[in-house]
Residue, then its C-alpha position, 0 to 999 in steps of 0.5 A: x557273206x563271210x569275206x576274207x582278210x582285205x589286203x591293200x598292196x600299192x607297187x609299181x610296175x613300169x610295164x603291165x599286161x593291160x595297157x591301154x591301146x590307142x584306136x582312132x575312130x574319128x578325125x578332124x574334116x580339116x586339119x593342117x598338113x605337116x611333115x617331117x622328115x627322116x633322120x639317119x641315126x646309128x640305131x632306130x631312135x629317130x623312127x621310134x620318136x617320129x612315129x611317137x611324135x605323128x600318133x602324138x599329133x593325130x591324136x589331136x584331130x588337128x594335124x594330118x601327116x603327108x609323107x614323101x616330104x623328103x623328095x625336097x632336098x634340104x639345103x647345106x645354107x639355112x637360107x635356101x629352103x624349099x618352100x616352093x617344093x614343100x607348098x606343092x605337096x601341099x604342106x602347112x608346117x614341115x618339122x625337121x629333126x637330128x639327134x644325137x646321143x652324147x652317151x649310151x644312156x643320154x638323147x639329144x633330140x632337135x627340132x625345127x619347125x617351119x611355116x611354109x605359107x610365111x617361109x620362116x621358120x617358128x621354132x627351134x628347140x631340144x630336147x634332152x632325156x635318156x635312151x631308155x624312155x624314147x616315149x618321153x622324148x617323143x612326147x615332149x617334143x610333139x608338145x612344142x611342136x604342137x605349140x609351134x603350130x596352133x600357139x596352144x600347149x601340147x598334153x601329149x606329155x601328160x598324164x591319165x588316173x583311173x580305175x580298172x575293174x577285173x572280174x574273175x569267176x565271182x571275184x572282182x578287183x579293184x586297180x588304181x592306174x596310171x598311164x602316158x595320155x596315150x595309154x603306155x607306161x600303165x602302172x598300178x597305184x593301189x590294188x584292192x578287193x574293194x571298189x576304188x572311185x573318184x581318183x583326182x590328181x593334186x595340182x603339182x601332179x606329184x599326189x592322187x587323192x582316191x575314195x577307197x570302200x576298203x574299211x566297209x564305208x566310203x573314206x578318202x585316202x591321199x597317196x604320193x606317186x614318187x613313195x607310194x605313202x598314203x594316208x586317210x585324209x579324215x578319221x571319222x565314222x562317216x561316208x566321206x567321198x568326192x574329193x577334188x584338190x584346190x589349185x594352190x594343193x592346199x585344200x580339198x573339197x569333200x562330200x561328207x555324209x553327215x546327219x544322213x546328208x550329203x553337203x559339201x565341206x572344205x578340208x585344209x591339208x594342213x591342219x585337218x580343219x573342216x569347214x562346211x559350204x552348203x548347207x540344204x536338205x538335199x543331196x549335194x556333191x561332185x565339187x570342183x574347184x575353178x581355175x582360180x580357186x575361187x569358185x566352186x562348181x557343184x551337183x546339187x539336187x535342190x531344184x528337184x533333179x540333178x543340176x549344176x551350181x556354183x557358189x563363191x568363196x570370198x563369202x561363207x553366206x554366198x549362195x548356189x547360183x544355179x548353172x544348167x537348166x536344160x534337161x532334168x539331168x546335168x551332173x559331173x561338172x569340170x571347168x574348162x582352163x579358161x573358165x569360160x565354160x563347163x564340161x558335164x554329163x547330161x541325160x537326153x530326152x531319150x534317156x541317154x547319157x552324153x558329154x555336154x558343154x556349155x559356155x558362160x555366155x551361151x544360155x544353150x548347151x552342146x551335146x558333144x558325144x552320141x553314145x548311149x552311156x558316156x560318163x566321167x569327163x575330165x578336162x586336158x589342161x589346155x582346154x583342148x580335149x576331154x577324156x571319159x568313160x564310154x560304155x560301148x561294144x558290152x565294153x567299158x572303155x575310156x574316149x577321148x574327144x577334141x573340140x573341133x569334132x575328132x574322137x579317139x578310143x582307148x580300150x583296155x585288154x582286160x577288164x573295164x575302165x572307168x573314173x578317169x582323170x587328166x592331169x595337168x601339165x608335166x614339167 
């Protein structure tokens, strides 16, 4: 088949056609009640930021709102808050907002959140940002909010990588995306003819590292979200794939094809120099590094089906420790933050693909999607949530689920979407 020139453009648009837009399918049995109150502000800011700050929150599946919270009056002394009001509306945590705007292109949004059942107040903070990205506003101050209330991190501010796929007649393209975890603000990173997989985010958030087929083989480029550069992370006339930073940016795991096999080596940035990690016969890939960087988790064919192992850094002679045993199929493994467990993908009996998880103290998994093709977990930051791809509906689409049982969809206007990545927490 004669193909044409492959071209590569890598640009920027702040807003796109194809956003990703939130749908919610299912929530927590038991969440905690919150209210906020309204504002009076000169234009709509302060409804604009609410309604960023409440899909922010539901998005959790922890947190229900309840609304009427304003027919308790607020009082002109800090000292007499209505607790008695707010507990009969039956409310957990009441946030109240004010905002102002010290200039037409700044914002000044101040929150105070309060525990009705210990009448105090847990929280009082600000935040500063510009009148053009009331978004951002509203996501970091759901964040604090959201940290007030259950003493974990809000990921509202964070943010996703992944890969849409467009077909038009016989002709497909490839997008490298990157979007707020609610699915707004998408912008294009890289656009190519060739297939793009594997995206993975550099610890700072300030690179990607993507596997591109631009070249005819599989080749691992780094790309700097702030300047667009990129670069070939190796030259060589090889299948390179499955990259996967260290906590510290400074090295990347790789699967490198070598021989007509597959094993796994550790590149440092620095100087390009390559170290190999395993070492067998059969097909080992997906590295992922631990929180402390000083394990590596990884699939490895080597008992026969794809399984889960994880070997130590603090010895080239360390050996693969094997981690899944239930079922024939245990692939795509991540870490949770605390490293108390591990995310992966697992083939049923019935031949279905699910989201499992299993702790490190439990000899048993759980399966924590029911769909027939779920794929590519990736971990929030806080441990709290993990985004994958879903194929539902004849569509493929990207979820997002919580621990405690709550599933939200985003699906995309046009095209498929697949290979995402959460990143970590934006400062």
């Amino acid at each position: 088949m004669t193909k044409s020139i492959i071209s590569i453009f890598v640009f920027f648009s702040v807003f796109s056609s194809a956003e990703l837009l939130l749908e919610i399918t299912q929530g927590s049995d038991n969440p905690i009640n919150l209210g906020i109150y309204e504002i009076s502000s000169q234009g709509n800011e302060d409804t604009l930021i609410k309604n960023i700050i409440q899909n922010d929150l539901i998005r959790t599946g922890e947190i229900k709102f309840i609304e009427g919270v304003d027919i308790v009056p607020l009082p002109e002394n800090d000292q007499e808050f209505n607790y008695s009001g707010w507990k009969l509306l039956g409310l957990d945590y009441v946030v109240i907002p004010s905002i102002k705007s010290p200039d037409k292109n700044s914002i000044e949004y101040r929150y105070r959140v309060f525990d009705v059942s210990r009448k105090r107040e847990v929280r009082s903070s600000t935040v500063f940002g510009l009148s053009s990205n009331l978004r951002q506003v509203g996501h970091y101050a759901s964040d604090g909010i959201y940290e007030a209330i259950t003493g974990i991190e809000g990921v509202a501010s964070t943010k996703l990588l992944y890969v849409n796929e467009i077909s038009f007649r016989d002709e497909k393209s490839y997008r490298l995306m990157v979007s707020d975890v609610d699915g707004y603000n998408e912008r294009t990173l890289l656009n190519s003819p060739e297939p793009i997989i594997s995206p993975a985010w550099s610890p700072k958030g300030d690179k990607v590292a993507y596997v591109s087929f631009e070249t005819g083989i599989a080749n691992v480029y780094i790309q700097d979200l702030a300047t667009g550069d990129r670069e070939s992370v190796l030259e060589q006339n090889t299948q390179i794939s499955s990259p996967a930073w260290s906590p510290d940016g400074k090295y990347l795991s790789l699967t490198l094809y070598q021989d007509g096999n597959a094993e796994i080596y550790i590149l440092r940035l620095r100087d390009k120099t390559l170290t190999r990690l395993t070492n067998h016969y059969s097909i080992d890939t997906e590295a992922i590094w631990s929180p402390r960087g000083n394990k590596i988790l990884f699939t490895s064919g080597r008992s026969g089906s794809p399984q889960l192992y994880e070997i130590s850094l603090r010895g080239l002679r360390s050996k693969p420790k094997r981690i899944t045993f239930e079922g024939t199929y245990n692939a795509k493994g991540s870490y949770l933050p605390d490293a108390n467990g591990n995310i992966f993908v697992h083939r049923a009996k019935s031949g279905s693909f699910h989201i499992a998880l299993k702790y490190k103290k439990e000899n048993f998994i759980r399966i924590l999607t029911e769909a027939r093709l779920d794929e590519s977990p990736s971990v929030a930051p806080n441990g709290n949530m993990v985004v994958y791809a879903i194929s539902e509906d004849n569509k493929a689409k990207l979820a997002i689920l919580s621990l405690n049982g709550a599933r939200f969809v985003l699906p995309s206007s046009q095209g498929v979407v697949r290979e995402p990545a959460w990143s970590g927490f934006v400062r």
